[in-house]
C-alpha positions as CSV (number, residue, x, y, z in Angstrom):
1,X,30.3,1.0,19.6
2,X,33.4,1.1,21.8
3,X,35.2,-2.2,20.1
4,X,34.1,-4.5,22.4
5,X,32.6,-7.6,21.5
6,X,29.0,-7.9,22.5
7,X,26.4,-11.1,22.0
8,X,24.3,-10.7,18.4
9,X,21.3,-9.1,20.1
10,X,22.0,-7.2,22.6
11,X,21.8,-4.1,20.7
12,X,17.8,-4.6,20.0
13,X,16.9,-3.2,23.6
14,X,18.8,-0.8,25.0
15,X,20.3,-1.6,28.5
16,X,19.4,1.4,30.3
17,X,16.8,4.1,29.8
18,X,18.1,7.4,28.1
19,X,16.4,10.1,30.6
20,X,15.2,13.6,30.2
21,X,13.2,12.5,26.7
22,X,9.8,13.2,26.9
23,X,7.4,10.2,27.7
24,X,5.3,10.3,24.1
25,X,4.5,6.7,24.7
26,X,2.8,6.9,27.8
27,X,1.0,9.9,27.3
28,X,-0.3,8.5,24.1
29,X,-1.5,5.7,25.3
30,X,-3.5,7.5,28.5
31,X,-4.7,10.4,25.5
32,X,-5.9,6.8,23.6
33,X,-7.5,5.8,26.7
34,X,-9.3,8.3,27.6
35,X,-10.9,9.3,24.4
36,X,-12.3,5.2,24.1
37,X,-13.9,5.6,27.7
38,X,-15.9,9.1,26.8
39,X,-16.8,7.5,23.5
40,X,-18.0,4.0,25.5
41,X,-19.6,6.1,28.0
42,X,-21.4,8.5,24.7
43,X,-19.8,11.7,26.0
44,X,-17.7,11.9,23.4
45,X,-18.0,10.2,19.5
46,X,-15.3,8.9,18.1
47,X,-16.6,9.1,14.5
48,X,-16.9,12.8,14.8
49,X,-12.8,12.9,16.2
50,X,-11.4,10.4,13.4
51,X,-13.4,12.5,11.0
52,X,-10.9,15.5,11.7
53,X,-7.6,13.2,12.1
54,X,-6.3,14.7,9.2
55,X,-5.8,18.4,10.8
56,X,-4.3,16.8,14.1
57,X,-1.4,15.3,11.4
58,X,-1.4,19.0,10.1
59,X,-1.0,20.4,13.8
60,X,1.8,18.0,14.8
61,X,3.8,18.7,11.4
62,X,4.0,22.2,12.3
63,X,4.5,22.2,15.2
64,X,7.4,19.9,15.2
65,X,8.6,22.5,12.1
66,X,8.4,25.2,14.5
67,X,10.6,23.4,17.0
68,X,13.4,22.5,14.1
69,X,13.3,26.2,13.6
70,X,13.0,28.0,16.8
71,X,15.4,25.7,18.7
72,X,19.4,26.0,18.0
73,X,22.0,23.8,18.5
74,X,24.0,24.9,21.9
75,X,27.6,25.2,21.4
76,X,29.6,22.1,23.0
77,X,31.3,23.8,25.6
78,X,34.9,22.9,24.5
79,X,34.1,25.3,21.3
80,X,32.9,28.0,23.4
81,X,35.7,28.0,25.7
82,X,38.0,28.3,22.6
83,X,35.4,31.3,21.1
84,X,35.6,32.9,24.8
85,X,39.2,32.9,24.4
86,X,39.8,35.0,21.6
């Protein structure tokens, strides 16, 4: 990205972690997790959940719609120095 040359893979993995995303990964796996032990120990059927997956596709898409929409870009703070100016 900067012009420098790198080896032919190193771009794959990133080098460091990116913080302050949030851990969808993790979580996932622990939600996953957790819904096959209540269904092993018969608390909970799975059949009955994956019966209704479609709505939880339903739930995310707007959900994630509502955060494209409610959420603005903030103003890079060179521009708003220059707005604050005038």
């Amino acid at each position: 990205r900067r012009g420098e040359i790198v080896d032919e893979f190193s771009s794959l993995l990133p080098s460091k972690r990116e913080s302050g995303g949030f851990p969808v990964g993790p979580i996932l796996l622990i939600a996953l997790g957790v819904i096959f032990l209540l269904n092993t120990m018969d608390i909970l059927r799975l059949d009955q959940i994956l019966r209704w997956w479609p709505v939880f596709l339903i739930a995310l898409g707007a959900y994630l719609l509502y955060c494209r929409l409610a959420c603005k870009p903030a103003q890079p703070p060179a521009e708003k120095e220059a707005h604050d100016e005038q």
